[in-house]
C-alpha positions in Angstrom: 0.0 0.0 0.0 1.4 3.5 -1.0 1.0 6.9 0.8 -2.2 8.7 0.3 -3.0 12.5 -0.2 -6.4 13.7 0.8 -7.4 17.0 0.8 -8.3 19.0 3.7 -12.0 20.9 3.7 -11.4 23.4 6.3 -8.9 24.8 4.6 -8.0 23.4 1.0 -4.1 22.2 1.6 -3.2 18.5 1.2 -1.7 16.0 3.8 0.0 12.8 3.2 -1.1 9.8 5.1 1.8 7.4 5.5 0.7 3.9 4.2 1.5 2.3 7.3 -0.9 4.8 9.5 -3.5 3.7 6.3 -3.6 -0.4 7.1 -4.9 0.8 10.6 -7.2 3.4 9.6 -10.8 3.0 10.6 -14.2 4.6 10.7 -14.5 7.3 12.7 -10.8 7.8 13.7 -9.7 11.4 13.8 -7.0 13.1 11.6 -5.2 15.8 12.2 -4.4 18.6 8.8 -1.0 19.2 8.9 -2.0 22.5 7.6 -4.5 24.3 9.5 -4.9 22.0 12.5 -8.4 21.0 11.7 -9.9 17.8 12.7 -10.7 15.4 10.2 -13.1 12.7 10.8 -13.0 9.3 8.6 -16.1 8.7 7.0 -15.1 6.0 4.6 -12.3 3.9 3.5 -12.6 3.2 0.0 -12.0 5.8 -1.2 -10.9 7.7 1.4 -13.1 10.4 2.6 -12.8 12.6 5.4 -14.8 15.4 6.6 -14.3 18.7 9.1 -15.3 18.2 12.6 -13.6 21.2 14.1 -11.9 23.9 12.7 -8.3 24.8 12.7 -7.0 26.9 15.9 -5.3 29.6 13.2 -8.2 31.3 11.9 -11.2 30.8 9.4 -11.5 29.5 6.0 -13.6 30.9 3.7 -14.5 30.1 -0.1 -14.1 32.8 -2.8 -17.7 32.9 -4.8 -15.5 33.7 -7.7 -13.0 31.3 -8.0 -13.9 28.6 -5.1 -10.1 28.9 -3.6 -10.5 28.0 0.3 -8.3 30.9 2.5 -7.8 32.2 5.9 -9.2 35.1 6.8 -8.3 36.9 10.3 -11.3 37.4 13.4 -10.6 41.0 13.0 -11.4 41.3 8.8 -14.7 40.1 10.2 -17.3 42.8 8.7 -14.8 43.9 5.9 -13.6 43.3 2.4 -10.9 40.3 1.9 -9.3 39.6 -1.6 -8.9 36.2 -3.2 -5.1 35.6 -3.0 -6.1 33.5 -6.1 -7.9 35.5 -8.5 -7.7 38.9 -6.6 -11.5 39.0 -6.4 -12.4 41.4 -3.1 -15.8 40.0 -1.1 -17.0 40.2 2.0 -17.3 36.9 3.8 -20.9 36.0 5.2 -19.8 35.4 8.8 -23.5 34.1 10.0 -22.8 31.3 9.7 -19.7 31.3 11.7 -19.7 29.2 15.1 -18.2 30.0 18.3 -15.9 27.1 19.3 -17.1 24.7 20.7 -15.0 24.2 24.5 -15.7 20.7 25.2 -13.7 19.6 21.8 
C-alpha cells in the first residue's frame, strides 16, 4: 500500500497519510491537517473520505464565490472586504454562519 494524499475541507491544503498509519485506519478515527490543525473525521475507506469536525485553531477558512479557492481570513477582517489571494477578487465573507468554538472539543 502506497502513501495517500487527501485533501483538507477546512482549509483546501493537502496531507499525506503514511501507508503504514493507512492499514490501521478505521471509521471514525480522527485526523489531524498538517495544515490548518483541523480535525478530520473518517467517513469512509474506499475511497478515502474525510470530513471537518472542528476547525483549525489559526483562523477561518472561507471560499471565494469567484473562484472557489479555500483561504484564511483573520477574526478582526470580520465585517470587511478580503481579496482572493487567487484570482484577486475582493468579497466580504458571510460570517453568520460562523460558530463560536465549541470548548468541550
Amino acid at each position: 500500500m502506497e502513501d495517500l494524499e487527501i485533501v483538507c475541507p477546512a482549509c483546501g491544503e493537502a496531507s499525506l497519510v503514511a501507508a503504514e498509519d493507512l492499514e490501521t485506519l478505521e471509521v471514525g478515527d480522527v485526523l489531524e491537517c498538517e495544515a490548518c490543525g483541523a480535525y478530520l473525521e473518517v467517513v469512509s475507506l474506499d475511497p478515502l473520505e474525510v470530513e471537518a469536525v472542528e476547525e483549525g485553531l489559526e483562523g477561518f477558512f472561507v471560499d471565494c464565490p469567484r473562484c472557489g479557492h479555500t483561504f484564511e481570513v483573520s477574526e478582526e477582517e470580520e465585517g470587511e472586504a478580503v481579496q482572493c489571494p487567487e484570482c484577486g477578487f475582493n468579497f466580504v465573507p458571510d460570517w453568520s454562519e460562523v460558530e463560536e468554538e465549541d470548548e468541550e472539543w
